[in-house]
N, C-alpha and C positions, 0 to 999 in steps of 0.2 A: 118394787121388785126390779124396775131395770133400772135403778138406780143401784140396786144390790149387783146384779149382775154386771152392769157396765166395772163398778169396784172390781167385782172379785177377777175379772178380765185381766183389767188394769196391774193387778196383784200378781198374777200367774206370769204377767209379762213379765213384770217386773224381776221377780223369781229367775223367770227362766232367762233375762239379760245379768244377772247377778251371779249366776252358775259358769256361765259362759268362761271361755278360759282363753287368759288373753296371750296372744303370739305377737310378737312385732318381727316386721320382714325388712331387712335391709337391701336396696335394689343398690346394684352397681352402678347406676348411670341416672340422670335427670326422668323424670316421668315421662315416657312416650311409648309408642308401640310396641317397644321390644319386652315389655313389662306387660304385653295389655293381659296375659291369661291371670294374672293375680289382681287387677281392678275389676275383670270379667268378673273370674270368683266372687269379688267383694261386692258389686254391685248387684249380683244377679243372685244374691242372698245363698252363693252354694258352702260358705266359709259358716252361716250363722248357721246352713241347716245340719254341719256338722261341733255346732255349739260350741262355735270357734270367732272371738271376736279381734279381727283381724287388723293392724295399725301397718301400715306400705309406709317405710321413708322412704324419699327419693335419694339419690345418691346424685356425686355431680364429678368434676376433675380433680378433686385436691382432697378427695374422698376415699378411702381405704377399707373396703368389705369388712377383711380380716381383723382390720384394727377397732374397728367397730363393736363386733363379736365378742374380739377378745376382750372390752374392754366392758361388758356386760349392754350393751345400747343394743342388742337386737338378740334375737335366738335361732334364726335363721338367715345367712344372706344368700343373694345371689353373685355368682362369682365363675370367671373364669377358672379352670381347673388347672395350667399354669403357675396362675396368682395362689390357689390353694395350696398346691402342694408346695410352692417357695414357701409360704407359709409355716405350713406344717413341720417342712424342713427350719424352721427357726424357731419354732418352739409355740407356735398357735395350731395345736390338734384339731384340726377341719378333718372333718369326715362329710363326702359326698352321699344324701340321701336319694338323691333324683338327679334326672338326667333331661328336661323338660326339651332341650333345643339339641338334635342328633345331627346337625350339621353346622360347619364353622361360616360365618361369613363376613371374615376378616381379610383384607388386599391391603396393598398399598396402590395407591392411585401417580402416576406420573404423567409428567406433561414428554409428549412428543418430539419437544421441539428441544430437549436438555439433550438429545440423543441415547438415550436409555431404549434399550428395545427388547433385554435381558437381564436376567440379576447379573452379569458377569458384566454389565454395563454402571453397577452401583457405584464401584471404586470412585474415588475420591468425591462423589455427590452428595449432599445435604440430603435428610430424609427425616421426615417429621414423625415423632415418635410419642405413643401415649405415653405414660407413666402411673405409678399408683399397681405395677401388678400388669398392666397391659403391655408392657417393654417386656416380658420374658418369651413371648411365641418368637416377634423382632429378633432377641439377643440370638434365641438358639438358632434362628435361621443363618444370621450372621458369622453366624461360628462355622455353623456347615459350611456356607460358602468361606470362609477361612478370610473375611473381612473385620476389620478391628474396626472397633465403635469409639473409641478416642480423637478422632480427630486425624489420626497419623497419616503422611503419605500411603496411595492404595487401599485405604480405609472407607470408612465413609465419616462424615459428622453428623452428630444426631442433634435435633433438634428437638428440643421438648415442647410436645404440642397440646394446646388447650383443648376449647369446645367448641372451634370451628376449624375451617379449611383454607383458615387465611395465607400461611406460610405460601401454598401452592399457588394460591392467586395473587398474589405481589411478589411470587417468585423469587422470596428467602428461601425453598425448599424445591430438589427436584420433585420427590414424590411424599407423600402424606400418607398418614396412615388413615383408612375410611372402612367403613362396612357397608355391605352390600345396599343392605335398608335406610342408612344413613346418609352419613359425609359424601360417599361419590354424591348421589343426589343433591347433595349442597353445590356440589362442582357444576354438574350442570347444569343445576337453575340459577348459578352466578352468570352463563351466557358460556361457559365452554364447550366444545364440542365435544362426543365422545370421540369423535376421529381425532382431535387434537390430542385423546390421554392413551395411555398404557396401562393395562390394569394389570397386578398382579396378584393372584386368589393364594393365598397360603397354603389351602387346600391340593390346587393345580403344584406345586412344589413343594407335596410330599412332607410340609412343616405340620400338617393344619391340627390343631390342639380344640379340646374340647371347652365351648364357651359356656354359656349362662346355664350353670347346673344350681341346686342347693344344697347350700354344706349346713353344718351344725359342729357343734364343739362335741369331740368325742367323748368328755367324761359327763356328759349329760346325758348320751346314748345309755348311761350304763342304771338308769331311770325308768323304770318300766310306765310311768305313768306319762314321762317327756315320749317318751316311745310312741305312745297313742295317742298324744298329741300331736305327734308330728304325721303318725298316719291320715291323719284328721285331715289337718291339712294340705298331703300331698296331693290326697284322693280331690279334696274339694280345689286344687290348684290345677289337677291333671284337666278337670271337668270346666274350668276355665279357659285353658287353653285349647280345649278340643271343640270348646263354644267359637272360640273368637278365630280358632281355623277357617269354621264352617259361615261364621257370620265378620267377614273384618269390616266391614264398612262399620256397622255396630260395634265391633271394639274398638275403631280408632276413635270415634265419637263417643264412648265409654272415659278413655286415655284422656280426649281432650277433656271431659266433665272433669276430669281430676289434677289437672295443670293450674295449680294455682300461680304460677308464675305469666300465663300467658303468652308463652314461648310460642309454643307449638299452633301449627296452621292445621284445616283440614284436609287439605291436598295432601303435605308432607308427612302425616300420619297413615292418611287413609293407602298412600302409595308404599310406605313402610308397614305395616301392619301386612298386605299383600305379599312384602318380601320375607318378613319375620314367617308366612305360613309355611314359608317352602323349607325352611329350618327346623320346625317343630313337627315337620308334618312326618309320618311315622313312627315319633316315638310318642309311648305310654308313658314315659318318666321314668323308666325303670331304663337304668345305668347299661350302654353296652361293653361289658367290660374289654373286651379286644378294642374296641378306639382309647377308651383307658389306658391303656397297656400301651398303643399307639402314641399314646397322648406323652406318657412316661418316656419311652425310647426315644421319643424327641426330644423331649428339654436333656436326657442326659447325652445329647450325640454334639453335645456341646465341645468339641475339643478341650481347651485346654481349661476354657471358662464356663462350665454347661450350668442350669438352671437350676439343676437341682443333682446332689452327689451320687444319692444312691436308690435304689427305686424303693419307693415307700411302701409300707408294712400298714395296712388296715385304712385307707386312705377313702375305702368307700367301704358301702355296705346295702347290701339288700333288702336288709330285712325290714327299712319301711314300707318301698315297694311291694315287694310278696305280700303284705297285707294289704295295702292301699287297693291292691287293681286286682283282689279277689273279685 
């Protein structure tokens, strides 16, 4: 008999891993804190108890969300909203299901001693720039301030920057692009002071664009069964995230279990995890659409060169959310 029963166990498992319905998540960026509410999810079994078996790639510098998506490798990424609607405006229908992080926490970081002590101080400075879709909050800033990124006298030169903060510390670069939970923290645990930098929040100058949301390809939305899968997983990603708020020490040591690269320390997570909470802290995941809107008016206040042409037409949508966080 418990030889029956141990079977027929085994069996129902079995079953009920074979129903399960698979999603792959494409993250923007290498495995670390800023990701932990989708390894929370996935560790803390809240993706399987919505019969969701959930595949995280990590993403890295030379990695492209969009391009990913569209090219069938994932069915959800994570992505700056920017990055999505450049997108979208070129012919990859991303549509924003969720909104997991309601606050930006992109700067640039500058050394003190280049004499930068305002954006009106960039002109003709070197400034280290992501790429891959992270260069467009940068462009549109640039534009306001009515600074050319070529190179030109009164401009500035851009420099394309990897996956660390090196330009700034061997001082090929006045200022580098960093986030809050990140790269500055690279700067200061290389030995700089913060008295020595100048930070400048994008937020603080009226740029600041919405970061790590989740899109999907719009004409999948038009699937009423992808529809429910994706509530599926927003609801078990929101429950994630609201875990690893309340608990970061345990998400960053989550993050680290799942670094297969062994990059990641657990100082520099556990102290990022901390900063990623003050970004997500507030929202349910559901999109607020005036920073949206916010988000748009920026990249098109582009002069003569702006991010994107015209303000987009269906570029988000609710109606995951509305379900997810009945």
């Amino acid at each position: 008999m418990k030889k029956f029963l141990t079977g027929a166990l085994f069996a129902a498992m079995a079953a009920g891993a074979a129903q399960a319905e698979d999603v792959t998540l494409q993250l923007k960026w290498v495995t670390q804190a800023q990701f932990a509410g989708y390894y929370v999810a996935k560790d803390k079994g809240f993706y399987e108890e919505e019969g969701l078996n959930v595949t995280i790639k990590p993403g890295g510098p030379d990695l492209a969300p969009p391009q990913v998506i569209a090219g069938g490798g994932a069915d959800v990424i994570v992505e700056w909203m920017p990055a999505a609607l450049a997108a979208r405006e070129k012919g990859v229908p991303l549509v924003n299901i969720a909104q997991p992080f309601a606050s930006s926490g992109m700067m640039l970081t500058c050394l003190k001693e280049t004499g930068i002590q305002s954006p009106a101080d960039f002109a003709d400075k070197t400034l280290g720039v992501w790429f891959f879709g992270n260069e467009y909050p940068f462009l549109s800033w640039m534009s306001q301030l009515g600074l050319a990124t070529d190179g030109s006298p009164g401009g500035v030169t851009v420099l394309k920057q990897g996956f660390n903060v090196d330009p700034l510390l061997q001082k090929q670069a006045a200022c580098v692009s960093t986030m809050t939970y990140n790269e500055y923290w690279q700067v200061i645990d290389a030995g700089i002071s913060p008295d020595d930098l100048v930070t400048f929040k994008y937020e603080d100058q009226g740029v600041a664009t919405l970061e790590d949301g989740l899109y999907v390809l719009e004409d999948r939305l038009a699937d009423p069964a992808f529809q429910e899968t994706m509530v599926k997983f927003v609801r078990a990603s929101m429950k994630g995230w609201k875990y690893a708020e309340a608990n970061p020490d345990e998400a960053a040591m989550i993050v680290l279990e799942n670094d297969e690269t062994g990059a990641q320390t657990e100082n520099h997570q556990k102290r990022m995890m901390g900063e990623i909470a003050k970004l997500t802290a507030g929202s349910n995941g559901a999109l607020d659409v005036a920073a949206a809107e916010r988000t748009v008016a920026s990249l098109l206040s582009g002069g003569s060169d702006p991010v994107i042409s015209k303000a987009p037409e269906g570029a988000w949508t609710s109606a995951i959310t509305d379900k997810a966080l009945q």
